[in-house]
Backbone as a printed PyTorch tensor [residue, N CA C, xyz], in Angstrom:
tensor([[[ -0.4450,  16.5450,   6.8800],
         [  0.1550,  16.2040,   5.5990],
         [  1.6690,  16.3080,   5.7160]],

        [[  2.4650,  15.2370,   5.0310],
         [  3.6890,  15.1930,   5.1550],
         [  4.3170,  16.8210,   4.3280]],

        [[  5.3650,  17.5710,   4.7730],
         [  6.3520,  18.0340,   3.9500],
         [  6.9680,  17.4820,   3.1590]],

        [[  7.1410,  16.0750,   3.2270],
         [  8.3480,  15.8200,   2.0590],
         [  7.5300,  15.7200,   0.7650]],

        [[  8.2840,  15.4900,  -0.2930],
         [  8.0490,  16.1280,  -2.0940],
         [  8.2190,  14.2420,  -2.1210]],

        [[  8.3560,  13.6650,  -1.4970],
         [  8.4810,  11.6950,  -1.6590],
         [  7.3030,  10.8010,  -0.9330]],

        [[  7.1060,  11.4250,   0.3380],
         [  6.8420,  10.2090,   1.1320],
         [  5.6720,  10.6500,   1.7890]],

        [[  4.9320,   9.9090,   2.4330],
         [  3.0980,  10.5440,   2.6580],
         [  2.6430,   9.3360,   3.8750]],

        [[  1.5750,   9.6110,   4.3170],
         [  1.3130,   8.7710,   5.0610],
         [ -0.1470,   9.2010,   5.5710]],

        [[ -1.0770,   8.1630,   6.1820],
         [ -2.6010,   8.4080,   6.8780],
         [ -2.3950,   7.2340,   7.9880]],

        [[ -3.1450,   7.5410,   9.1960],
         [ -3.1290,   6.8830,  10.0310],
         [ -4.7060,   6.2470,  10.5580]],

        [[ -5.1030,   5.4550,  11.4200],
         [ -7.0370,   5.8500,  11.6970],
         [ -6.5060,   4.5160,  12.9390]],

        [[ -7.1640,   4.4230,  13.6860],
         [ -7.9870,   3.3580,  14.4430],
         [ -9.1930,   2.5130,  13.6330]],

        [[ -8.8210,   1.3940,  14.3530],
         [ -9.6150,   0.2810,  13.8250],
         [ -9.8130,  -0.7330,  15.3380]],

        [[-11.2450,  -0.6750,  15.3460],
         [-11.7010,  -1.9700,  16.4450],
         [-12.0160,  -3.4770,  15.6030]],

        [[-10.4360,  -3.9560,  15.9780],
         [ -9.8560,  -5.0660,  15.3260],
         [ -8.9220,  -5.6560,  15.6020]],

        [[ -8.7570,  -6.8930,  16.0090],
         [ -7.3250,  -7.3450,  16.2970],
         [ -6.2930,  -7.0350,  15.2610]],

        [[ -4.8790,  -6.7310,  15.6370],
         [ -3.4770,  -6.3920,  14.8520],
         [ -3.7000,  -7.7430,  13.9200]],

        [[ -3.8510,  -8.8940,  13.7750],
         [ -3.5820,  -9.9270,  13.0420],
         [ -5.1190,  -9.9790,  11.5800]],

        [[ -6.0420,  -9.7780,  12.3750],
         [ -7.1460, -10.1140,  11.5950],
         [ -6.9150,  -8.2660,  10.4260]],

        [[ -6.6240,  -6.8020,  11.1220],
         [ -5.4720,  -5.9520,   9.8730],
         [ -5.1890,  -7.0180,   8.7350]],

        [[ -3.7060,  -7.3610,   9.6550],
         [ -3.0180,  -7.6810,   8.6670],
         [ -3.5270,  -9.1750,   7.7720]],

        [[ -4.2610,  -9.6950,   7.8630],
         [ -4.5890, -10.6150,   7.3610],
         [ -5.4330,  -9.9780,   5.8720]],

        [[ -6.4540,  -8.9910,   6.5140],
         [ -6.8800,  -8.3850,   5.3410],
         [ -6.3040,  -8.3410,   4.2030]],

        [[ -4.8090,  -7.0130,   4.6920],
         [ -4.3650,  -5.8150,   4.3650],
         [ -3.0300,  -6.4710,   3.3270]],

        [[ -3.0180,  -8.4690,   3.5040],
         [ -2.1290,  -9.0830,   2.5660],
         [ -3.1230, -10.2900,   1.5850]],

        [[ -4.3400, -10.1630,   1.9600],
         [ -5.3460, -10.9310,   1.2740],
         [ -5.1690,  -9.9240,  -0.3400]],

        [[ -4.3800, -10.5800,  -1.3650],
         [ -4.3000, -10.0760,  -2.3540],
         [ -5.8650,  -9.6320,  -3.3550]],

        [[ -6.7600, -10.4580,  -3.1140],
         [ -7.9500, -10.7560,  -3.5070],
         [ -9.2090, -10.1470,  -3.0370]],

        [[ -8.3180,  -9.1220,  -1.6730],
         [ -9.2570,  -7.7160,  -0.9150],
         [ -9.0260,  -6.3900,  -1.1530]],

        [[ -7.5950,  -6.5110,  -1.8810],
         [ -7.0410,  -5.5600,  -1.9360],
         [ -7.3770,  -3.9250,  -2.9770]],

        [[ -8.2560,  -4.6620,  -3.8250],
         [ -9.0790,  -3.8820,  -4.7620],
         [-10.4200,  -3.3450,  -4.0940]],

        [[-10.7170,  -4.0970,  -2.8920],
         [-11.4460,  -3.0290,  -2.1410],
         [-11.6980,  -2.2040,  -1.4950]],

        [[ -9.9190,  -2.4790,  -1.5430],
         [ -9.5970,  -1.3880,  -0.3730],
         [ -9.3620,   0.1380,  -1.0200]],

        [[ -7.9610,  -0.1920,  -2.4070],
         [ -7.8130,   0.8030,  -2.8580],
         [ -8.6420,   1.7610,  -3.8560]],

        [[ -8.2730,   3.2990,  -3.7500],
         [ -8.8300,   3.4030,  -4.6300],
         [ -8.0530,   3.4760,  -6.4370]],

        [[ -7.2270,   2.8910,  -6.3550],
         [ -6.2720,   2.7040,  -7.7770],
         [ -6.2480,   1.6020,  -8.2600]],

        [[ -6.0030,   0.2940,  -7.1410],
         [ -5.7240,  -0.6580,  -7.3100],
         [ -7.3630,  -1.5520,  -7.9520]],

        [[ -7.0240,  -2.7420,  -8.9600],
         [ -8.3290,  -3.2870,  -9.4340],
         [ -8.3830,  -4.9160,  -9.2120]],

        [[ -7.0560,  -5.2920,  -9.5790],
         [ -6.9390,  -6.3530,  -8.8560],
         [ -5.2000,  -6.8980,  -9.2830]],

        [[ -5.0610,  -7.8810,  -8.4570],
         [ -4.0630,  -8.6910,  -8.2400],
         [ -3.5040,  -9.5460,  -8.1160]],

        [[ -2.4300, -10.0090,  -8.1640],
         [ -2.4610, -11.4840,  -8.8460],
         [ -0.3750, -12.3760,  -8.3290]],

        [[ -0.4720, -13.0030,  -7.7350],
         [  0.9480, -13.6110,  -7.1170],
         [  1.8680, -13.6880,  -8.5340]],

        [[  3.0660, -13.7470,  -8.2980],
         [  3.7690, -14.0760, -10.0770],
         [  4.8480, -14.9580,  -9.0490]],

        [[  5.7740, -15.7650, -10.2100],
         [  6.1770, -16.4070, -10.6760],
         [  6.7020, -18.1860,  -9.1280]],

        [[  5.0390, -18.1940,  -9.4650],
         [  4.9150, -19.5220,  -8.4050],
         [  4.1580, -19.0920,  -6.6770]],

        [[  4.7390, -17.7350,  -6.5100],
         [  3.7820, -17.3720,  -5.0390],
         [  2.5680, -17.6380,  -4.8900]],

        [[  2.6810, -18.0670,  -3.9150],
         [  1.1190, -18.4820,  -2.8300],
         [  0.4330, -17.8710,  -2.0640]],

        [[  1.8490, -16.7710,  -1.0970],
         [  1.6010, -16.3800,  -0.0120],
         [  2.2610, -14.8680,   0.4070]],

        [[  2.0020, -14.4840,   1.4830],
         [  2.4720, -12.8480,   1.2830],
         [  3.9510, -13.5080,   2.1130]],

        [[  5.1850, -13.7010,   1.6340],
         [  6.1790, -13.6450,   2.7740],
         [  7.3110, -13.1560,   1.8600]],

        [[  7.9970, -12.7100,   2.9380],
         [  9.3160, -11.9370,   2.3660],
         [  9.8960, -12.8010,   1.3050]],

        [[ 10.1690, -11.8660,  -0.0090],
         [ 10.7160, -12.2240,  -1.2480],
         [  9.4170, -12.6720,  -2.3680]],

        [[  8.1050, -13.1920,  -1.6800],
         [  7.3140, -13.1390,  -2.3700],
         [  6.8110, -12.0710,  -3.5140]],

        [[  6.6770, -12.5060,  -4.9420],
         [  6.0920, -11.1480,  -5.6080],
         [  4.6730, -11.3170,  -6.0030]],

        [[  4.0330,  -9.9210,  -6.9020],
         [  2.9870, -10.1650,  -6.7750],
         [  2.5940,  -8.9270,  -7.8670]],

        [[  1.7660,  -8.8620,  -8.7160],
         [  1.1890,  -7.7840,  -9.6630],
         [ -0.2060,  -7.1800,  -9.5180]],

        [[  0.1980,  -5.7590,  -9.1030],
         [ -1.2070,  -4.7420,  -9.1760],
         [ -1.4720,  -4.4230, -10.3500]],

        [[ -3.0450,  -4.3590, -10.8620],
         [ -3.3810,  -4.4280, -11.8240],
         [ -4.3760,  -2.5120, -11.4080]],

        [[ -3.6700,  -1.1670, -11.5930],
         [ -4.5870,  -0.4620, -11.4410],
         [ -4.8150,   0.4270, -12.5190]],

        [[ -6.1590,   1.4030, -11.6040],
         [ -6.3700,   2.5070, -12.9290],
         [ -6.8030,   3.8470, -11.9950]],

        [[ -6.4680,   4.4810, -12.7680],
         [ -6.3060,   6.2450, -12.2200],
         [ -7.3680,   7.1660, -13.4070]],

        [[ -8.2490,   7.3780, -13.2580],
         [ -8.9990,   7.8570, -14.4170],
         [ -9.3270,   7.1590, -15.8100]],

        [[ -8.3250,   7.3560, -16.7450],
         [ -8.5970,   6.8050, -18.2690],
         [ -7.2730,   5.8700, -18.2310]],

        [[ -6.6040,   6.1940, -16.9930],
         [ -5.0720,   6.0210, -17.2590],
         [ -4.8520,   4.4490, -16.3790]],

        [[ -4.2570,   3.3560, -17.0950],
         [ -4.8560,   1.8140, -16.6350],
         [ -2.8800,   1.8120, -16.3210]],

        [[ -2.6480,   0.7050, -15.7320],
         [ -1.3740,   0.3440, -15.6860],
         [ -0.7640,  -1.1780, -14.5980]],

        [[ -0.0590,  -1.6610, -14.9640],
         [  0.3790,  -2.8700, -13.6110],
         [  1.8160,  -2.1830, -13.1220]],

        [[  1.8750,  -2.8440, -12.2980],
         [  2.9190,  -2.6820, -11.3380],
         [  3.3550,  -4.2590, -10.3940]],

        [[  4.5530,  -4.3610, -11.0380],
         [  5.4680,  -5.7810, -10.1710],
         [  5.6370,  -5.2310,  -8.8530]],

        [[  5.7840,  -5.9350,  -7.9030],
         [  5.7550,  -5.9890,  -6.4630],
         [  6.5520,  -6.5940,  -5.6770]],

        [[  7.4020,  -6.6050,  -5.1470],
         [  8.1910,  -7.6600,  -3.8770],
         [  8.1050,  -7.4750,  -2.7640]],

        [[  7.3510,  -8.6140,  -1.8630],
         [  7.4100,  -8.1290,  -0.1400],
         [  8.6940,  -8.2400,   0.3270]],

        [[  8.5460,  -6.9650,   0.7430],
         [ 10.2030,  -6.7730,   1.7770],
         [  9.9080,  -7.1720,   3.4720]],

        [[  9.0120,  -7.3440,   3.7050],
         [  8.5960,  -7.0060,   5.2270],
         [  6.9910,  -7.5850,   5.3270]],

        [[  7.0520,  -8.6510,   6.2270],
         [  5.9820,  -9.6730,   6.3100],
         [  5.8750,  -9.9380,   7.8700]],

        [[  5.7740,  -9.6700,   8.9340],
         [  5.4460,  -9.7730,  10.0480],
         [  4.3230,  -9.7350,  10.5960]],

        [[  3.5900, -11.1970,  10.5550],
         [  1.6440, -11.0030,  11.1340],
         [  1.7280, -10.2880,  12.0990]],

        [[  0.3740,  -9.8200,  12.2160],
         [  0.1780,  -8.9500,  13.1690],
         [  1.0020,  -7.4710,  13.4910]],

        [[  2.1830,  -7.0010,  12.3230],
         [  2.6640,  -5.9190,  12.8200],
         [  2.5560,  -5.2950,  11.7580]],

        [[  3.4870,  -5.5890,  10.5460],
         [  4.3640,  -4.7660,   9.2820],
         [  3.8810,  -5.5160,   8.0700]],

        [[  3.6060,  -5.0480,   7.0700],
         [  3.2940,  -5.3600,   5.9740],
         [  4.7580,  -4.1560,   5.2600]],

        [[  4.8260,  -4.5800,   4.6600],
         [  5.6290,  -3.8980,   3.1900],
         [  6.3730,  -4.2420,   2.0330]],

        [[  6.2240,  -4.0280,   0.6560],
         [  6.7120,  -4.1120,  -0.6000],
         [  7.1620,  -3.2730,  -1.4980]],

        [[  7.7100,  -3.2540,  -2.5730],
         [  8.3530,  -2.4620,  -3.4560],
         [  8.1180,  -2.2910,  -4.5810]],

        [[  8.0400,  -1.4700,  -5.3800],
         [  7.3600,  -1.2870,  -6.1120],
         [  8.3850,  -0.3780,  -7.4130]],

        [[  9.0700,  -1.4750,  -8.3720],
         [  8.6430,  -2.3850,  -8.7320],
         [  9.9020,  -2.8190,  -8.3480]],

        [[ 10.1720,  -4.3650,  -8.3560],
         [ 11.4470,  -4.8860,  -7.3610],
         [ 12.6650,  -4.4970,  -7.5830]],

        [[ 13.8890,  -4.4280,  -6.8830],
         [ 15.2650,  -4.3770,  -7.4280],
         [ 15.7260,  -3.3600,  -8.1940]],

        [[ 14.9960,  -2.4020,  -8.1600],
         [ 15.0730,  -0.8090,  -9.2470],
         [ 15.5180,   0.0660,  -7.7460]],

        [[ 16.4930,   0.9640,  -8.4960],
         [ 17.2260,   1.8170,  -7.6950],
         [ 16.2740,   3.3220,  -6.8960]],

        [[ 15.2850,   3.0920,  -7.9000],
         [ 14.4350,   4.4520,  -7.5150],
         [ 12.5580,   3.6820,  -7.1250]],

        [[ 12.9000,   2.4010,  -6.6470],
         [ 11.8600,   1.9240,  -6.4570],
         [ 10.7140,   2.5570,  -5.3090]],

        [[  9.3750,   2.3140,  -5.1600],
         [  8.4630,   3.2360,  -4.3020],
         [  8.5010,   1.4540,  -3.1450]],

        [[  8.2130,   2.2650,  -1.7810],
         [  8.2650,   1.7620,  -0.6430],
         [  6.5580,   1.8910,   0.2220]],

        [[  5.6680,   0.9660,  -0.1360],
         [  4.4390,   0.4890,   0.5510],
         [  4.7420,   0.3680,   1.8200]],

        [[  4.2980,   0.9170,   3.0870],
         [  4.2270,   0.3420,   4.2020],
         [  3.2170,   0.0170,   4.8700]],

        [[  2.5520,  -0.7100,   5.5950],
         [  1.6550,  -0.9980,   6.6790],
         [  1.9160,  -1.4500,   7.8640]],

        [[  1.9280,  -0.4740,   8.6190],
         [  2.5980,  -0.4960,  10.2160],
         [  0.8260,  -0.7540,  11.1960]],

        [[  1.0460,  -1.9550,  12.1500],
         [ -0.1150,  -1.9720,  13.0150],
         [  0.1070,  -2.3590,  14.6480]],

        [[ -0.3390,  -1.2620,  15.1340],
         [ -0.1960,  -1.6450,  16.4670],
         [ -0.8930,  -1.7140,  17.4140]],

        [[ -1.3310,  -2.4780,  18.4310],
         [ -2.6130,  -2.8580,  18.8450],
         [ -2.8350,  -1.7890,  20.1000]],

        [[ -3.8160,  -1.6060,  20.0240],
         [ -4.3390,  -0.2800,  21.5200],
         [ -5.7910,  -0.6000,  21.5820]],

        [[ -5.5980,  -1.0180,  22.9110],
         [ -7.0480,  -1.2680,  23.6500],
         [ -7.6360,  -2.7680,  22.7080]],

        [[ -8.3120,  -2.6100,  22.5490],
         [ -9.5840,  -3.5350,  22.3000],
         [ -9.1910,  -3.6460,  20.5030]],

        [[ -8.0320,  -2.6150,  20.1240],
         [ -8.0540,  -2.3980,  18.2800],
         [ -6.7140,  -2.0860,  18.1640]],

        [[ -6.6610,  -1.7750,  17.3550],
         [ -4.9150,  -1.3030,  16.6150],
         [ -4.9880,   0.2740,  15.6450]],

        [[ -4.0540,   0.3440,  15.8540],
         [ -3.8080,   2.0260,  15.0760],
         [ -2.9080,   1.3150,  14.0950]],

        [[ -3.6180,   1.8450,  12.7970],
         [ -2.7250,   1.6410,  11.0480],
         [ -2.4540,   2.3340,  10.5330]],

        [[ -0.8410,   2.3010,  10.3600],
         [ -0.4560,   3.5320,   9.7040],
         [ -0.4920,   2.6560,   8.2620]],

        [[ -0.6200,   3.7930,   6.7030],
         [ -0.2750,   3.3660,   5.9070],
         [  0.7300,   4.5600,   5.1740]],

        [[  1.8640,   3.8840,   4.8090],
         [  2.6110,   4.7570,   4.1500],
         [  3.5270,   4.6970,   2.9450]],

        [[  4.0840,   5.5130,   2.2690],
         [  4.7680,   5.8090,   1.1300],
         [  6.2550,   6.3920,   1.2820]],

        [[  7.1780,   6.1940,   0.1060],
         [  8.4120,   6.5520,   0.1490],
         [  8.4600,   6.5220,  -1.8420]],

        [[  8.7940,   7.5100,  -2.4540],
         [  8.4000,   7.0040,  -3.9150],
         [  9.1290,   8.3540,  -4.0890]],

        [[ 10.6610,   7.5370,  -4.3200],
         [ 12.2400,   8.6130,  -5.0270],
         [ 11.2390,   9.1240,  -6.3310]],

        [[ 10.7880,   8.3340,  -6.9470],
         [ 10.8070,   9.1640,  -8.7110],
         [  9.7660,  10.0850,  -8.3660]],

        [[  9.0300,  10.6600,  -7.4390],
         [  8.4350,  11.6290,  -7.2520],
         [  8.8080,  13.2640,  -7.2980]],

        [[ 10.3540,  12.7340,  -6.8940],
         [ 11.0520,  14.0320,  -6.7310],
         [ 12.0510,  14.0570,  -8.3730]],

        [[ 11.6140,  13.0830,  -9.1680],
         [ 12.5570,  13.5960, -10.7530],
         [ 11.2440,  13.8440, -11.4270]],

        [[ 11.1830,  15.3100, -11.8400],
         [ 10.0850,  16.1360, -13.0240],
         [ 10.1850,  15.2200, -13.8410]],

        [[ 11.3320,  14.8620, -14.6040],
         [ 11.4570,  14.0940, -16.0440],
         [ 10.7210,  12.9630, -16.4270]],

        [[ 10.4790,  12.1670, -15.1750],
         [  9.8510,  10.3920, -15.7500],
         [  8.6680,  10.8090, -15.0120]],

        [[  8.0930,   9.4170, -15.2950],
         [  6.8140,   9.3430, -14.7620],
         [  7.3940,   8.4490, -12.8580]],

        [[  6.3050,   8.4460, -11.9690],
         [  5.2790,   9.5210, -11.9230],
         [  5.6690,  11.2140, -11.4160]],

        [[  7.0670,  11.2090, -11.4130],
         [  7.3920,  12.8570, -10.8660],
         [  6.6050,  13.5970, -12.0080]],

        [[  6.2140,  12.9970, -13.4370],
         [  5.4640,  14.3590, -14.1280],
         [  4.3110,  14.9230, -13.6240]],

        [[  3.4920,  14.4550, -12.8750],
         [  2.2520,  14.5810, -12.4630],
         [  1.9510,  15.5930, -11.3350]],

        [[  1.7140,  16.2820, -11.7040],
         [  1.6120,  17.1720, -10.6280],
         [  0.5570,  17.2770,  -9.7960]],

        [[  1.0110,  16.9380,  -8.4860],
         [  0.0160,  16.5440,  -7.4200],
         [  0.1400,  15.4830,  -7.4680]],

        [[  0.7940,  14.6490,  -7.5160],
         [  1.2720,  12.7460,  -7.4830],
         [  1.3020,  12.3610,  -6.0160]],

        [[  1.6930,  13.3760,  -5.4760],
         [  2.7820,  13.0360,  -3.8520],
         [  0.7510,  13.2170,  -2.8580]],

        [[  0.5030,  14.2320,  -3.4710],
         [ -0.8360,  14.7220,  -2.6350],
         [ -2.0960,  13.3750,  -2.8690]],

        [[ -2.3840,  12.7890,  -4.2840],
         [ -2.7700,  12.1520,  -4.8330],
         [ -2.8800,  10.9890,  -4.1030]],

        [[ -1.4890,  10.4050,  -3.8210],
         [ -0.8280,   9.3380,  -2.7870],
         [ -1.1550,   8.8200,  -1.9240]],

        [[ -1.0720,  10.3890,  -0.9830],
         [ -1.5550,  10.5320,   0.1870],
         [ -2.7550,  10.2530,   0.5870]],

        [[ -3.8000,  11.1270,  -0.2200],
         [ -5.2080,  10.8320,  -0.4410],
         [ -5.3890,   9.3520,  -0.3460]],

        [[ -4.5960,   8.8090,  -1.0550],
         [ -5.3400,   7.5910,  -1.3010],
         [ -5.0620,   6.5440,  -0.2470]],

        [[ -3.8080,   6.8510,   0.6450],
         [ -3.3640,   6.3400,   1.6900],
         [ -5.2420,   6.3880,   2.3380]],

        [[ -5.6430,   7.4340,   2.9460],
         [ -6.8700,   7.9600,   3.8400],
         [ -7.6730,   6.8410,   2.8400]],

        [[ -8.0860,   6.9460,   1.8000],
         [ -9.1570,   6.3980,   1.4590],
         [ -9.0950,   4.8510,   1.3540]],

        [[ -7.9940,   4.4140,   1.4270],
         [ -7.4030,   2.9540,   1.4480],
         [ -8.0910,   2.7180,   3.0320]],

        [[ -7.6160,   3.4500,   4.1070],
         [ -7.2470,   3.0450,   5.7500],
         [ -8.7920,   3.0910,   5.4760]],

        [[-10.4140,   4.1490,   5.4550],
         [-11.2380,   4.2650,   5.7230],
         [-11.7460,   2.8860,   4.9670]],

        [[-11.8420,   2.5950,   3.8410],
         [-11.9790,   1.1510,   3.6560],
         [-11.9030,  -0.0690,   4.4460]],

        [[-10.5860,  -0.4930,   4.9460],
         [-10.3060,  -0.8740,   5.7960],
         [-10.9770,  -1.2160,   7.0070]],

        [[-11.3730,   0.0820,   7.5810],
         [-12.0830,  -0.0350,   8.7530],
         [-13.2720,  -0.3350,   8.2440]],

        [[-13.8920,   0.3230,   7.4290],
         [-15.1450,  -0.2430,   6.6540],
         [-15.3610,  -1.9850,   6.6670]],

        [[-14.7140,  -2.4330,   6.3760],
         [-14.2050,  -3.5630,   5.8110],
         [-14.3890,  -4.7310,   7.2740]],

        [[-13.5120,  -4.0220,   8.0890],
         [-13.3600,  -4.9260,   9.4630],
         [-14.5570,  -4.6380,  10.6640]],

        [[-14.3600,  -3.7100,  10.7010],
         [-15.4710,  -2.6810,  11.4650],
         [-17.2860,  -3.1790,  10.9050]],

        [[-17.1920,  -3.0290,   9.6300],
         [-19.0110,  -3.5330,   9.1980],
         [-19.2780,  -2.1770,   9.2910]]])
């Protein structure tokens, strides 16, 4: 588990090519199976496709507690990097990553987090206590999906 009070991360192996990952892991329309927050999702204003500058809206829910979230891919490289922002152009915006790198016959996926308002008590989500741990968790339960997913 990370030390920092921001940023989190889970890692796993997957017997899978790096491309057929990332193909998943930007299939907007898989992406609710992966997470466990996320419900579904949806491209905004004209996007088609996952590429840098593209945006895109998560539609999730956390218990009773429902919410969306705007999106911008910062980082689109098949077969390697996935990443977006959350929500775009905001100074204290959260940082999605998906790092994949191929070993042996599969690839090792990292998935990770960077999310400033974690560390301000005052707004949301720093009110939540256990947000950063929460995160994390869900990083693991996202990646085990995943392999679920590709793996069979």
């Amino acid at each position: 588990m990370s030390a920092s009070e921001t940023a989190g991360s889970a890692t796993i192996n997957i017997a899978a090519s790096p491309q057929a990952v990332y193909d998943h892991i930007t299939d907007l329309a898989k992406l609710p199976e992966l997470s466990p927050e996320n419900v579904r999702c949806e491209f905004l204003d004209g996007c088609e496709s996952i590429d840098v500058g593209a945006k895109f809206r998560g539609h999730n829910k956390s218990g009773d507690y429902e919410w969306h979230a705007d999106c911008a891919v910062t980082v689109a490289e098949p077969g390697q990097t996935f990443e977006f922002t959350v929500p775009p152009n905001f100074e204290h915006a959260t940082t999605w990553r998906y790092d994949i790198q191929a070993d042996g016959d599969g690839c090792i996926v990292t998935e990770s987090f960077n999310a400033p308002l974690l560390s301000m008590p005052d707004i949301y989500p720093g009110k939540i206590e256990g947000r950063r741990d929460n995160l994390e968790e869900a990083c693991t339960k996202t990646l085990a999906s995943l392999k679920e997913a590709l793996e069979g």
